[in-house]
KEVOFI-914583 format. One record per atom (N, C-alpha, C): residue in three letters; x negated, y negated, z negated. Coordinates in steps of 0.001 Angstrom, whole numbers, padded with zeros to 6 digits, always signed. Layout:
<atoms>
alaXYZ
...
</atoms>
This chain:
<atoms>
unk-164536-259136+066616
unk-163536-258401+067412
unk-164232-257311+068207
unk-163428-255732+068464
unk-164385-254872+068903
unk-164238-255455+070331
unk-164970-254553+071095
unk-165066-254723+072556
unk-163740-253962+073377
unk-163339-253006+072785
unk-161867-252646+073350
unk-161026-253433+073307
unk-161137-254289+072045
unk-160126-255568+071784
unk-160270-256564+072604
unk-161720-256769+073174
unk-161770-257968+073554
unk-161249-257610+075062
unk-161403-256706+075271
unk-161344-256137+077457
unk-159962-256160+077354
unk-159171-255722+076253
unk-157505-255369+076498
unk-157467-256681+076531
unk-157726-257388+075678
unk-156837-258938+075932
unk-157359-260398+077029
unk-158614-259999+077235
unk-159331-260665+078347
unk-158486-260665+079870
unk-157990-259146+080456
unk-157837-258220+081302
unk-156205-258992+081476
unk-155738-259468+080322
unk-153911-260247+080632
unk-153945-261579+080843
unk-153324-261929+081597
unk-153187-262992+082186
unk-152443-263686+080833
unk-152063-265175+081234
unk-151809-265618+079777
unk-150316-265323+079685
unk-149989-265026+078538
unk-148045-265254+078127
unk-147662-263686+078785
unk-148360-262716+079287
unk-147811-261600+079571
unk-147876-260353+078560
unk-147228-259121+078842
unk-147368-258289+077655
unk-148082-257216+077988
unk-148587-256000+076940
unk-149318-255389+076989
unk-149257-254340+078065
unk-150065-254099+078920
unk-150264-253709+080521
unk-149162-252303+080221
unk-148415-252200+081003
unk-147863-250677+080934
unk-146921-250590+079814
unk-147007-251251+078648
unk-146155-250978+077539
unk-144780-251487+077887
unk-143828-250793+077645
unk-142597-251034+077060
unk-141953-251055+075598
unk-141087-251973+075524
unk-140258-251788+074125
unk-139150-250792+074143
unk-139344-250157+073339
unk-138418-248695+072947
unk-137413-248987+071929
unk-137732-249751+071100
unk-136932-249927+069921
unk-137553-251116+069051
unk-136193-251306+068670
unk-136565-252657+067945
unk-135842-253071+067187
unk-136253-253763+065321
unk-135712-254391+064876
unk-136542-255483+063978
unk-135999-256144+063349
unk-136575-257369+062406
unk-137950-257527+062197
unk-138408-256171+061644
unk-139393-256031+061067
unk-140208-255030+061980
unk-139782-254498+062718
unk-140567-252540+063595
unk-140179-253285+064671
unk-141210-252872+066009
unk-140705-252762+067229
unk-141983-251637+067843
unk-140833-250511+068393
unk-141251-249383+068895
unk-142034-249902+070328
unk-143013-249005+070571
unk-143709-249339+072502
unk-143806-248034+072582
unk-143864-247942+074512
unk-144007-246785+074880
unk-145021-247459+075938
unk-146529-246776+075669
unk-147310-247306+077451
unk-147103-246068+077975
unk-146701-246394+079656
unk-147175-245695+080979
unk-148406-245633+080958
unk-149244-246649+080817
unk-150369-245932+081719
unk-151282-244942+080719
unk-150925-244617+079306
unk-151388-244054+078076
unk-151795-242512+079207
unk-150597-242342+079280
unk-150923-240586+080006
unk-151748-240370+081221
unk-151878-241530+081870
unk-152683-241802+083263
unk-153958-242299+082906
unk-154428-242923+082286
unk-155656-243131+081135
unk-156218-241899+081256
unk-155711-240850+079874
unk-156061-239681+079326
unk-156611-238689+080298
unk-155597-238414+081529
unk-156182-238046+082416
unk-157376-238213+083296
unk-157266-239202+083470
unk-158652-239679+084284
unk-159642-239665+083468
unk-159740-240167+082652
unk-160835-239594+081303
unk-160678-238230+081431
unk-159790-237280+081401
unk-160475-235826+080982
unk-161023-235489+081993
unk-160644-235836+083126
unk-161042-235403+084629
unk-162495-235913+085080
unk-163356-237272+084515
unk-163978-237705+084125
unk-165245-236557+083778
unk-164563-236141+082553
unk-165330-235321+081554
unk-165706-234387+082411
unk-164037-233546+082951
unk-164405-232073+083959
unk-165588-232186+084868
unk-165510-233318+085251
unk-166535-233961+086852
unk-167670-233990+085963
unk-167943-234105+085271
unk-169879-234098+084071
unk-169757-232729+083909
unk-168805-231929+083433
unk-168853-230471+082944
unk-169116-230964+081460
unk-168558-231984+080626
unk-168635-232293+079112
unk-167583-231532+078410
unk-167996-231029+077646
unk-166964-230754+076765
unk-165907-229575+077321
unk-166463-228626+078824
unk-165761-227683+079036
unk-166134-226631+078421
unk-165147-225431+078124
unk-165286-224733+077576
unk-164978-223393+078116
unk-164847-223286+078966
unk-164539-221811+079857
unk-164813-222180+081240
unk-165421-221099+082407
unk-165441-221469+083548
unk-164588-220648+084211
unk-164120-220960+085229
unk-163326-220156+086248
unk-163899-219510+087363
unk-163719-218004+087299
unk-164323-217774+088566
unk-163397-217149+089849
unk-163308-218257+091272
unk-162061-217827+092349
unk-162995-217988+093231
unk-162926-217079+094091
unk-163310-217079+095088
unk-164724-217333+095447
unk-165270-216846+094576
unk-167072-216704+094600
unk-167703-218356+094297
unk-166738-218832+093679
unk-167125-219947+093177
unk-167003-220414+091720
unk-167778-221260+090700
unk-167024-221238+089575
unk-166558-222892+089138
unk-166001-223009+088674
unk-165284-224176+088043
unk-165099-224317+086419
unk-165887-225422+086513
unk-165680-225855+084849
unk-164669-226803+084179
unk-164117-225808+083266
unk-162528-226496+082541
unk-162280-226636+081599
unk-161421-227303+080974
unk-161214-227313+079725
unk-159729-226588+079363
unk-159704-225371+078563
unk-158702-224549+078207
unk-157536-225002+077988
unk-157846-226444+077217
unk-156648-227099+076708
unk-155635-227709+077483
unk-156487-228180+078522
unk-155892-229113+079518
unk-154899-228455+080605
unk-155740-227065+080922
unk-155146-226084+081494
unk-154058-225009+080955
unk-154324-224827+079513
unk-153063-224395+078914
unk-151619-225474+079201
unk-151659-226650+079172
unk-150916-227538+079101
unk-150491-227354+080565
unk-151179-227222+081544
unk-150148-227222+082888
unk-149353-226632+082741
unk-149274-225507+082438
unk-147993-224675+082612
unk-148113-223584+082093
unk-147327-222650+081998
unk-147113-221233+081383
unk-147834-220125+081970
unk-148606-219860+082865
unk-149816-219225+083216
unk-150260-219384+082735
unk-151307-220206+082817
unk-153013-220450+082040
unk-152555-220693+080694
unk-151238-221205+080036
unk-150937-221111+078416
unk-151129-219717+078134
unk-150771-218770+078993
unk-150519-217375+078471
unk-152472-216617+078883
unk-152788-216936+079948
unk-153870-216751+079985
unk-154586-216959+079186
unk-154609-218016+078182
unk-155600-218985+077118
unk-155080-218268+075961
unk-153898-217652+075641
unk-153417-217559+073980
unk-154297-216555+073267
unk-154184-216485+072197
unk-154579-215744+071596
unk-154258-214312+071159
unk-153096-213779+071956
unk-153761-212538+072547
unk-154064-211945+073497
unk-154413-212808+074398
unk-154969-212251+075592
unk-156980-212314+075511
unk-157161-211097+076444
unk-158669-211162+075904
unk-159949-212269+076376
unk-158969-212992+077841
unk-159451-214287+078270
unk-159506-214984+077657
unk-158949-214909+076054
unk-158715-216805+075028
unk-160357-216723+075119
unk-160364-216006+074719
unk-162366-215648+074162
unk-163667-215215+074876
unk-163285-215294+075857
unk-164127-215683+077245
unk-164997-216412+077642
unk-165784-216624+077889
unk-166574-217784+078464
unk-166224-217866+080072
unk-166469-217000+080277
unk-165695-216659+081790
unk-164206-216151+082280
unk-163691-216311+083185
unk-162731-215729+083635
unk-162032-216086+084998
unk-161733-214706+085564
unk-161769-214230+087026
unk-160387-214537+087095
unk-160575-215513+088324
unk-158844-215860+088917
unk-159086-215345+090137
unk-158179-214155+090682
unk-157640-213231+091685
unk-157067-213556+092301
unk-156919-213484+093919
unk-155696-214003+094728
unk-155620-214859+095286
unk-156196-215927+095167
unk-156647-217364+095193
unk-157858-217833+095600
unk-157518-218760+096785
unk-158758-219123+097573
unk-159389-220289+096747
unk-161146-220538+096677
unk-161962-221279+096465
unk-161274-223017+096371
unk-161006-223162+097821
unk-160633-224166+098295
unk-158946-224807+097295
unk-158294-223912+098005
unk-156903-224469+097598
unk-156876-224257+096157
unk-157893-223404+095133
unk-157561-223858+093759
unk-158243-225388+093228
unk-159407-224931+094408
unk-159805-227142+094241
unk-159254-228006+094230
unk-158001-227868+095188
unk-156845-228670+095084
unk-155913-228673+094063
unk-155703-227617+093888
unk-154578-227241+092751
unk-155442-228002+091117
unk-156246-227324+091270
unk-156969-228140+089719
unk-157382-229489+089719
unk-157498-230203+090840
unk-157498-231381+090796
unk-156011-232308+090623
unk-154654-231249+090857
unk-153782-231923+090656
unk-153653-232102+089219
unk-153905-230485+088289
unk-154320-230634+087245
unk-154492-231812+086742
unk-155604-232250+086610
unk-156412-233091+085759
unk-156075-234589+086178
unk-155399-234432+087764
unk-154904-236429+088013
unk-153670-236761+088023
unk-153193-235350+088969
unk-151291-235604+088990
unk-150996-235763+090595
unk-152342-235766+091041
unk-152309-236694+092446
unk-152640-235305+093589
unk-152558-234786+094908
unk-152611-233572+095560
unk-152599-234224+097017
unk-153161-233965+097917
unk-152750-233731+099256
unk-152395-232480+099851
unk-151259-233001+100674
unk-150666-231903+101298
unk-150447-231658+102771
unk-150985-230558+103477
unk-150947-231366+104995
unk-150476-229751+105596
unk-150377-229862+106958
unk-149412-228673+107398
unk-150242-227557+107506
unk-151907-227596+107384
unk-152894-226864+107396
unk-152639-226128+106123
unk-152674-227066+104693
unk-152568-226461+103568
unk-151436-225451+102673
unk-150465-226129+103315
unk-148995-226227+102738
unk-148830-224973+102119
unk-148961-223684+102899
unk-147946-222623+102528
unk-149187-222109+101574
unk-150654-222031+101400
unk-151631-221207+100766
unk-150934-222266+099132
unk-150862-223548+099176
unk-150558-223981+098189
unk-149808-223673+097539
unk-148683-223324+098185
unk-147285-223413+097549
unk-147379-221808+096903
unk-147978-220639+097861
unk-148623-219797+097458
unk-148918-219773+095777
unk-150079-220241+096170
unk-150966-220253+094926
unk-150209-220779+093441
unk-149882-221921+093970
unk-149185-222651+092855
unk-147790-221852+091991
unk-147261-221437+093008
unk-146366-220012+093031
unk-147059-218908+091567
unk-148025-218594+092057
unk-148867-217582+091437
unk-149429-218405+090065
unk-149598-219262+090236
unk-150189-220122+088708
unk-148771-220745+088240
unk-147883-220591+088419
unk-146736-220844+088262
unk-146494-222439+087849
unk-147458-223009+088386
unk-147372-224817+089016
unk-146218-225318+089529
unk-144985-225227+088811
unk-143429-225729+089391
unk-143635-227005+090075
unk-144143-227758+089623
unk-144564-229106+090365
unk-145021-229178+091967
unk-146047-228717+091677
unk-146561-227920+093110
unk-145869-227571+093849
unk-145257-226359+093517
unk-143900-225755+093944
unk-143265-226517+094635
unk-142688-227831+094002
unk-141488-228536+094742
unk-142068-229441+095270
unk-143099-230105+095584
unk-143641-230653+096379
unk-144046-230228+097807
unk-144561-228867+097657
unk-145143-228042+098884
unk-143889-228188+099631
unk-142523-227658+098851
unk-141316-227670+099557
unk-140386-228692+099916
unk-140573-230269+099348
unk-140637-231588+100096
unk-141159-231620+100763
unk-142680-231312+101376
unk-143060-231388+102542
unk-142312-230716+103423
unk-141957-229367+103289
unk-141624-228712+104301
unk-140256-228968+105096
unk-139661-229519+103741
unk-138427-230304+104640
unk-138536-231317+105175
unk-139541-232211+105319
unk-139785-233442+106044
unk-140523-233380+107067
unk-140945-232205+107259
unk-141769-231804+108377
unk-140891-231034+109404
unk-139753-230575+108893
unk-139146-229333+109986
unk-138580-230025+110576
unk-139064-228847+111933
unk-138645-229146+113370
unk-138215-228136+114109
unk-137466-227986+115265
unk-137183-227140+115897
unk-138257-225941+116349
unk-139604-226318+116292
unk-140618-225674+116597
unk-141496-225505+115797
unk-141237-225598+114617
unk-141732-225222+113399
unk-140775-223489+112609
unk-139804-224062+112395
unk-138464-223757+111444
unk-138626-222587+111052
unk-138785-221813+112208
unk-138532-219969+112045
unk-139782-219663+111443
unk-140961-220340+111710
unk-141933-219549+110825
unk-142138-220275+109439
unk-141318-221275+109278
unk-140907-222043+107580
unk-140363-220794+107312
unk-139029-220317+107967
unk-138285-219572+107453
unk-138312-218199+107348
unk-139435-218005+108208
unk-140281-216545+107445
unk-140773-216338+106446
unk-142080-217516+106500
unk-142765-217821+104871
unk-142094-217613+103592
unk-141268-218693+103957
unk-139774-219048+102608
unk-139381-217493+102297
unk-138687-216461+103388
unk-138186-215159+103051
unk-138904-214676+102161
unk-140551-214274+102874
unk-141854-213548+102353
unk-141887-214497+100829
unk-141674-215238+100320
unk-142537-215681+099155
unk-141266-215675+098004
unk-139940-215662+099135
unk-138522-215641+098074
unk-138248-216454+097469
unk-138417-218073+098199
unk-137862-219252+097992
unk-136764-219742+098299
unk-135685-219116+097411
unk-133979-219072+098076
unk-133252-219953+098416
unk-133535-221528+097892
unk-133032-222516+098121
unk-133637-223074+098513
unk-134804-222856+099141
unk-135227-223486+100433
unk-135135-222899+101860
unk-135149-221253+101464
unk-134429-220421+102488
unk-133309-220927+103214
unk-132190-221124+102220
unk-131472-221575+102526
unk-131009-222769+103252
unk-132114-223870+103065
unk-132293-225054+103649
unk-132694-224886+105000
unk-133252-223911+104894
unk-134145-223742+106714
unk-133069-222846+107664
unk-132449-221687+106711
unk-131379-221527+107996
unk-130192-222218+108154
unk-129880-223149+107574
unk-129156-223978+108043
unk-129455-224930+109076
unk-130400-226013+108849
unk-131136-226252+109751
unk-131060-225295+111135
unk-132036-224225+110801
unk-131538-223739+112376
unk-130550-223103+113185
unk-128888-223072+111903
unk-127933-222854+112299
unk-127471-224696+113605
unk-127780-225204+112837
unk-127546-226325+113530
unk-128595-226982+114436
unk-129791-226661+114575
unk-130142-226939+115784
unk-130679-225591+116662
unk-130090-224735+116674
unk-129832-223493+116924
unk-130271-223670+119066
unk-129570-224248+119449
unk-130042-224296+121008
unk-131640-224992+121392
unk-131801-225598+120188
unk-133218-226090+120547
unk-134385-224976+120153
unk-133878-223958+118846
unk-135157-223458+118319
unk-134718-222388+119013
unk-133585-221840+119663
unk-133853-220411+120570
unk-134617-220403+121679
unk-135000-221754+122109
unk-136081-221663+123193
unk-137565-222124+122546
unk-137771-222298+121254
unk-139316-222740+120314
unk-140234-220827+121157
unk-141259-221022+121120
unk-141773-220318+121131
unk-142254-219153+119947
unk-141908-219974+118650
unk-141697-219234+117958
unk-140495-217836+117206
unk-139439-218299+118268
unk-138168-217502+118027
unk-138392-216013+117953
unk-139539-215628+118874
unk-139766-214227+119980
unk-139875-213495+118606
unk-140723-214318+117522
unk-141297-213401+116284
unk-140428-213338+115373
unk-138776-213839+114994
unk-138087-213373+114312
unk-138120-211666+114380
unk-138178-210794+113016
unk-137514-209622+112843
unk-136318-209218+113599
unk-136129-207871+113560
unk-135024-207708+114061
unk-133670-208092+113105
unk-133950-207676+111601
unk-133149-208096+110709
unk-132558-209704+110178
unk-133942-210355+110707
unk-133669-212079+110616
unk-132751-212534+111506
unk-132699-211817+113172
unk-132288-212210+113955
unk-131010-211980+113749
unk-130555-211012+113770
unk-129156-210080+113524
unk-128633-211162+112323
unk-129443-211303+110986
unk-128491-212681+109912
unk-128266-214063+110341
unk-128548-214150+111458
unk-128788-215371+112257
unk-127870-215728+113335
unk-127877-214585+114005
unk-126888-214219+114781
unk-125261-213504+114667
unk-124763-213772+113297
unk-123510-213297+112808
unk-122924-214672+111823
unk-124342-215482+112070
unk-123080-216831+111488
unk-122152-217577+112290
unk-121359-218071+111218
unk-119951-218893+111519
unk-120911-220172+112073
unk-121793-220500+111616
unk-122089-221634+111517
unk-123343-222331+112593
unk-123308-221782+113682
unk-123941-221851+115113
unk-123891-222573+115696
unk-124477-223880+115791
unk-124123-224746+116913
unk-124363-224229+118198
unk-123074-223977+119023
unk-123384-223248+120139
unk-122090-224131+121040
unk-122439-223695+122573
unk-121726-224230+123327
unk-120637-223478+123529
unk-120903-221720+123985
unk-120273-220903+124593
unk-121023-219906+123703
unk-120208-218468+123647
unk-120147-217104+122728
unk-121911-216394+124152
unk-121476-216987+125181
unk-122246-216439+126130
unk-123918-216909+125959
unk-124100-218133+125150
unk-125545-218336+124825
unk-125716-217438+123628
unk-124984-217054+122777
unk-125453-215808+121454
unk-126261-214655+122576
unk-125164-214218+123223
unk-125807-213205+124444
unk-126943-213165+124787
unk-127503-214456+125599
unk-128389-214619+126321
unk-129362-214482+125285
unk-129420-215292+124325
unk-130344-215341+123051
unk-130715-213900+122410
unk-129909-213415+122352
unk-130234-211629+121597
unk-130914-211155+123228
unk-130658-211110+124366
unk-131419-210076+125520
unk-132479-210971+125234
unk-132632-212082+125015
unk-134038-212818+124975
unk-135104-212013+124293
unk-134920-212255+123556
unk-135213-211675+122337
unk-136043-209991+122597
unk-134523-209110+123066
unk-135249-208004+123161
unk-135830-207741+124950
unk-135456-208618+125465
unk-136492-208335+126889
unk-138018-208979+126640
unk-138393-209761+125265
unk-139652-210459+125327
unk-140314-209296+124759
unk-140071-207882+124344
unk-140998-206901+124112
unk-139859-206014+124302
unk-139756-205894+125644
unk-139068-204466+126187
unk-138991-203249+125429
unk-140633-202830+125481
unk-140930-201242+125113
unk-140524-201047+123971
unk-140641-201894+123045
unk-140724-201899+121491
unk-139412-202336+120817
unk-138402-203265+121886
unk-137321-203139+121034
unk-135992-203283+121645
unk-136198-202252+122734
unk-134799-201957+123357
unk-134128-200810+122895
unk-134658-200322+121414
unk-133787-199273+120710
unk-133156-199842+119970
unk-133181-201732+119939
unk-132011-202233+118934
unk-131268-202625+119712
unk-130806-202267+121287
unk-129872-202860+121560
unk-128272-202898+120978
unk-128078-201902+120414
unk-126749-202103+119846
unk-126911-202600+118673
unk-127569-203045+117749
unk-127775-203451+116157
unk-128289-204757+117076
unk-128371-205466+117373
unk-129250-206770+118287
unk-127729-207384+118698
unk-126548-206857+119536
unk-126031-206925+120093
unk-124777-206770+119472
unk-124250-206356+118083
unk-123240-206348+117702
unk-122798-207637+117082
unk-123687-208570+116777
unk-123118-210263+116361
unk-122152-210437+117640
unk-122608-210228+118684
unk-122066-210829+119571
unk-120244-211033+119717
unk-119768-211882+120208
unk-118122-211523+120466
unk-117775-211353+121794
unk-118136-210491+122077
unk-117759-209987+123504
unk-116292-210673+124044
unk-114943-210187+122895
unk-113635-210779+123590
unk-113895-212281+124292
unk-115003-212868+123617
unk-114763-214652+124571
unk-115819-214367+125587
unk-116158-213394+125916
unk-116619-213460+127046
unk-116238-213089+128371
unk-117003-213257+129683
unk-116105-212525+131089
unk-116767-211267+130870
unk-116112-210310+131399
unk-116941-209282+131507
unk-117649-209446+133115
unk-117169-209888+134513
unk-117682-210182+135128
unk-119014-210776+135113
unk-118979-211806+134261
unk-120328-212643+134172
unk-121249-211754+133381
unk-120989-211284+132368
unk-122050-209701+131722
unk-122271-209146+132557
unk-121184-208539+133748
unk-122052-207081+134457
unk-122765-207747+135221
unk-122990-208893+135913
unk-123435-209848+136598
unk-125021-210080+136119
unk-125005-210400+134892
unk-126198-210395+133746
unk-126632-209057+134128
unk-126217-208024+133734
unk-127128-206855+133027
unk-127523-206392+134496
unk-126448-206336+135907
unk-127353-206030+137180
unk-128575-206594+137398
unk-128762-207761+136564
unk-130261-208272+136653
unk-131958-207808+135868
unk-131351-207034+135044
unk-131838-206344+133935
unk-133162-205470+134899
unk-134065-205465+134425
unk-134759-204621+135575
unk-135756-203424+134884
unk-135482-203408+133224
unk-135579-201877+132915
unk-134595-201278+133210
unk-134793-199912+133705
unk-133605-199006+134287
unk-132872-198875+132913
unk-133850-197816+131445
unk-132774-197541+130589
unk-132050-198440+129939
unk-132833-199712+129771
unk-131825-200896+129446
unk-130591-201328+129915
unk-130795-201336+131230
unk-129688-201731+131791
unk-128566-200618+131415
unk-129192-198865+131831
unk-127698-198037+131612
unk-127267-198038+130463
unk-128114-198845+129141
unk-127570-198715+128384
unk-126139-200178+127789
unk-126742-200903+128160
unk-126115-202110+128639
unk-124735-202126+129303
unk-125152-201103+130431
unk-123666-200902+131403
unk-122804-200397+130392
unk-123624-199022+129657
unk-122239-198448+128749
unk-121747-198577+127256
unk-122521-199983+127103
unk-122030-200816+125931
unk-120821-201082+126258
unk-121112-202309+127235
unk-119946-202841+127854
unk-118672-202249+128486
unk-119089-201021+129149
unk-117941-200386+129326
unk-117081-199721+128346
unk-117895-198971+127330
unk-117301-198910+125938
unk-116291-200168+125142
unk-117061-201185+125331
unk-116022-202180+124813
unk-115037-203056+125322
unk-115098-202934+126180
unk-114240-203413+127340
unk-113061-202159+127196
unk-112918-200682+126924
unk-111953-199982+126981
unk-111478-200104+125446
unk-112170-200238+124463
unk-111860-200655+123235
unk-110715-201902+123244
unk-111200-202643+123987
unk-110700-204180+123657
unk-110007-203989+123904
unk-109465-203336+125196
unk-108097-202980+125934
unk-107139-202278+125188
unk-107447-201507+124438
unk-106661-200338+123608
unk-106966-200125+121970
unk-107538-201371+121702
unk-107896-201212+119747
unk-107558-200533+119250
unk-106592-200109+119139
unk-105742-199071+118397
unk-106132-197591+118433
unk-106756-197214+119192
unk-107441-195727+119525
unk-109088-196074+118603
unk-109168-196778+117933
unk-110724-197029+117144
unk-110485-197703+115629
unk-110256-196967+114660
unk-109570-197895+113673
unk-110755-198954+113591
unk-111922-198739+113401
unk-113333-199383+113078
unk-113062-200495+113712
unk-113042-200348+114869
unk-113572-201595+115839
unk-111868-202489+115865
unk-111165-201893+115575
unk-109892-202363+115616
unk-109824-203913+114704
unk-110337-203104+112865
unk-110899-204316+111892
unk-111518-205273+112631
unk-112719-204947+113290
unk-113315-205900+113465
unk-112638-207089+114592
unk-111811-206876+115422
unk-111299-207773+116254
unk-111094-209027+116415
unk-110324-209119+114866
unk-109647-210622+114126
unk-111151-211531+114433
unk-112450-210726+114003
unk-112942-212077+113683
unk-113770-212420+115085
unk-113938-210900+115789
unk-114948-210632+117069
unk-114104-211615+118126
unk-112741-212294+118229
unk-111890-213058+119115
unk-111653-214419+118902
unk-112500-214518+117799
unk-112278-216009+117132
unk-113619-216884+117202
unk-113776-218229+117967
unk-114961-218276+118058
unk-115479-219077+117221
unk-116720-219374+116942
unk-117582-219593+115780
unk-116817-220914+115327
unk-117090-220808+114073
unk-116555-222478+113712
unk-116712-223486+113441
unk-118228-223646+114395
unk-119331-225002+114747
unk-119736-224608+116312
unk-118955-223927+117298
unk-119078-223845+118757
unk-118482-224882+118894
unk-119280-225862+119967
unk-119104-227392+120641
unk-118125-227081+121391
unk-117488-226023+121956
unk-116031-226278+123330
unk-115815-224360+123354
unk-114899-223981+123464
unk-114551-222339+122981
unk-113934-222674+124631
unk-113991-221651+125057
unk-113256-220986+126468
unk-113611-219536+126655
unk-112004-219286+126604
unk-111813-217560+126177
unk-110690-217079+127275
unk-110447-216171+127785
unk-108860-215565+127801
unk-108395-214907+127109
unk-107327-214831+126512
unk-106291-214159+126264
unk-105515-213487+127489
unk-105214-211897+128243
unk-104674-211765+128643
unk-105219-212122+130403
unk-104372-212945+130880
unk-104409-213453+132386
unk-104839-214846+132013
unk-104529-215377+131207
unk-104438-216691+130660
unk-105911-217368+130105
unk-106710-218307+130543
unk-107731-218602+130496
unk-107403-220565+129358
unk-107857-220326+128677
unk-107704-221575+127004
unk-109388-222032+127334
unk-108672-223698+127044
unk-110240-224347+126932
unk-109391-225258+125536
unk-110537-224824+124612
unk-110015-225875+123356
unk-111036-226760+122963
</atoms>
């Protein structure tokens, strides 16, 4: 009996079946198996090999470092390095070849998922990975980097998830993160990270329905936040900053009240004659067809605000 024969059947306990195998099919005479651990085997053996440098056949060079691989193994991850490896590209026939873009380190990681299946992921690594893997077009990777990131977000994380996510054009995870901070929206407008939203992030942020907010008057406070935390530089968006807002549910008392506190001069006059502008608007819509449209929705308050209190008129509504 060979010695593979003898370790497989030594290695089972008595009356049990072959480690990992399943029955697939079966009749009288045939019965189909499928082993699990066949593909987890193979791997560790090739990875094995990679770790001796046996039997590689091209090296990689990232980041002033080189790495020895086997073409095959790496064609098989995925549709990068397949297309990198084919035969007409001038890398099939290479002994060498230069991977761009990509740090030393995090392709160590990445090629070790390669060859085991297995990766760590930690909040240090996360986004160069997802990066990279991105770029080697590692879908796996991909959705892992972005399981982490949803199990990790926090109010004081979120906005710079949800920068990353924009910058790399991960839409359905985009999407995952501003929701999230549609709904915990009062906690991450005070994160320290808020200050660094764009002006354009802020403004898509600030025109949803979907705001957990108390009062129309914290949107307010949140946009002057915003642009009083770099005065010089972005008190020319006050009206593009300031048009989410719905002024009708607000007092105007309690605004001019606000902006007398304002202690850049041009801010404030400009502030005063926002408000006074819309305040004669509101009064008379009909003299502005523009702003007229917009009314219906500028009087209606969000439709995830925790308690709405507005007037209509003389008449002051708590719903």
């Amino acid at each position: 009996m060979s010695s593979a024969c003898t370790s497989a059947f030594t290695a089972l306990p008595a009356g049990s079946d072959i480690t990992g195998a399943t029955v697939t099919s079966q009749s009288p005479d045939r019965t189909g198996y499928t082993s699990e651990r066949h593909a987890r085997l193979l791997l560790s053996h090739m990875n094995r090999l990679r770790l001796r440098s046996d039997f590689c056949d091209v090296r990689l060079l990232v980041g002033g470092r080189v790495f020895q691989v086997h073409r095959l193994v790496l064609a098989a991850s995925g549709p990068y390095f397949s297309a990198l490896f084919s035969g007409g590209m001038s890398e099939a026939r290479e002994e060498e070849v230069q991977i761009t873009g990509v740090d030393a380190e995090v392709f160590q990681v990445l090629l070790e998922f390669i060859y085991t299946g297995s990766i760590d992921v930690t909040v240090e690594n996360v986004q160069e990975l997802m990066v990279a893997a991105d770029m080697l077009q590692l879908s796996e990777v991909v959705a892992i980097c972005g399981d982490f990131l949803r199990s990790h977000m926090e109010a004081s994380n979120c906005v710079g998830i949800y920068q990353f996510l924009e910058q790399i054009g991960c839409l359905d995870l985009l999407e995952f993160t501003e929701n999230y901070i549609h709904v915990h929206f009062l906690e991450v407008c005070v994160s320290e990270e808020f200050s660094s939203l764009s002006k354009d992030q802020l403004v898509r942020l600030l025109r949803s329905e979907e705001l957990r907010i108390e009062d129309e008057y914290q949107v307010f406070t949140v946009a002057m936040n915003w642009l009083l935390f770099d005065i010089s530089h972005r008190k020319k968006y006050v009206v593009e900053i300031l048009e989410p807002v719905r002024f009708p549910l607000l007092s105007p008392q309690r605004l001019f009240k606000y902006i007398e506190g304002v202690s850049d001069f041009s801010l404030r006059v400009a502030l005063q004659t926002l408000l006074r502008e819309y305040t004669e608007v509101s009064k008379s819509p009909k003299e502005n067809k523009t702003l007229s449209l917009l009314q219906p929705a500028k009087t209606r308050p969000r439709r995830k605000a925790r308690k709405y209190l507005y007037a209509i008129g003389t008449v002051t509504l708590q719903m």
